[in-house]
N, C-alpha and C positions, 0 to 999 in steps of 0.2 A: 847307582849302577843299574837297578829297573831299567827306569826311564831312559838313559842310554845303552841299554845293550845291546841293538840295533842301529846303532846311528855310529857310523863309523867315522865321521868327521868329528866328534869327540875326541881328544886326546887322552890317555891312561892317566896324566897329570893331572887332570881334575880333579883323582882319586889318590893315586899312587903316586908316590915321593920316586925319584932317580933309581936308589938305592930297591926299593919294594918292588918295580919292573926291570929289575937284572935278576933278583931273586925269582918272582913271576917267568922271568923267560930261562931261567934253568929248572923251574918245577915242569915247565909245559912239557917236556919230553916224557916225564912218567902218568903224566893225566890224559896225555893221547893213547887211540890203542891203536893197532896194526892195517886198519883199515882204512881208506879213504875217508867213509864215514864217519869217524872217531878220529879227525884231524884238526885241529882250529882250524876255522876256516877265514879268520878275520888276519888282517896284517897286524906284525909287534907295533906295539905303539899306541893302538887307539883301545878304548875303551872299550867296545867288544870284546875285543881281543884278551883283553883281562879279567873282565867277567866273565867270559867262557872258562877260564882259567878257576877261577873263584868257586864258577859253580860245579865244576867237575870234582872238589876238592867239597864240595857238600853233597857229594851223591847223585849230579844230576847224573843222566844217561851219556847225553853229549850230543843226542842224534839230534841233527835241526827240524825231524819229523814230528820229532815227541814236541810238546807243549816246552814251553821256553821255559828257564826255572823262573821260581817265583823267592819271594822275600824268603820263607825259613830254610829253602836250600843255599841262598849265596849269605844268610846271617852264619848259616854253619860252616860254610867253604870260608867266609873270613875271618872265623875264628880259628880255622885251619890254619888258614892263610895265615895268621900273626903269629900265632907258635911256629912254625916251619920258618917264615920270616928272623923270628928271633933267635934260631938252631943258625940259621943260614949266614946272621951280621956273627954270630961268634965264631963261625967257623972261619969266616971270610977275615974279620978284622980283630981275629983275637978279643976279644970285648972279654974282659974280666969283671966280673961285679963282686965287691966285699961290703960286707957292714962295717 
């Protein structure tokens, strides 16, 4: 995610399963904020587009002014990311887990 979070001819598939950029594009709405600036500004789909996601959810700021996030903010937005992810398959598909 580094090395592609500028290269928008990346697809999110490289990274993300079907299921994990449907989840990704109904988190996007609460990681944006009210401004133009604080908008993705990458299309759904490519891998930008989901690392900005990623790193919004580790604390980065968002603005494309500030320094790009680095490794321990999108390690934490994807630690985010797979807790929210796995709220998101139980709520979506029912998933029950027993021992």
């Amino acid at each position: 995610m580094v090395e592609g979070r500028e290269n928008t001819q990346l697809s999110a598939a490289l990274t993300f399963c079907q299921q994990q950029q449907q989840c990704l594009s109904q988190i996007q709405s609460s990681v944006e904020g009210n401004s133009q600036k604080l908008q993705n500004p990458y299309s759904q789909g490519c891998l930008p587009w989901a690392t900005w996601i990623v790193a919004r959810l580790g604390g980065w700021s968002g603005y494309l002014s500030q320094k790009p996030p680095g490794m321990p903010t999108l390690v934490r937005g994807f630690r985010q990311f797979e807790s929210l992810f796995f709220g998101w398959k139980l709520a979506t598909y029912g998933l029950v887990y027993t021992r």
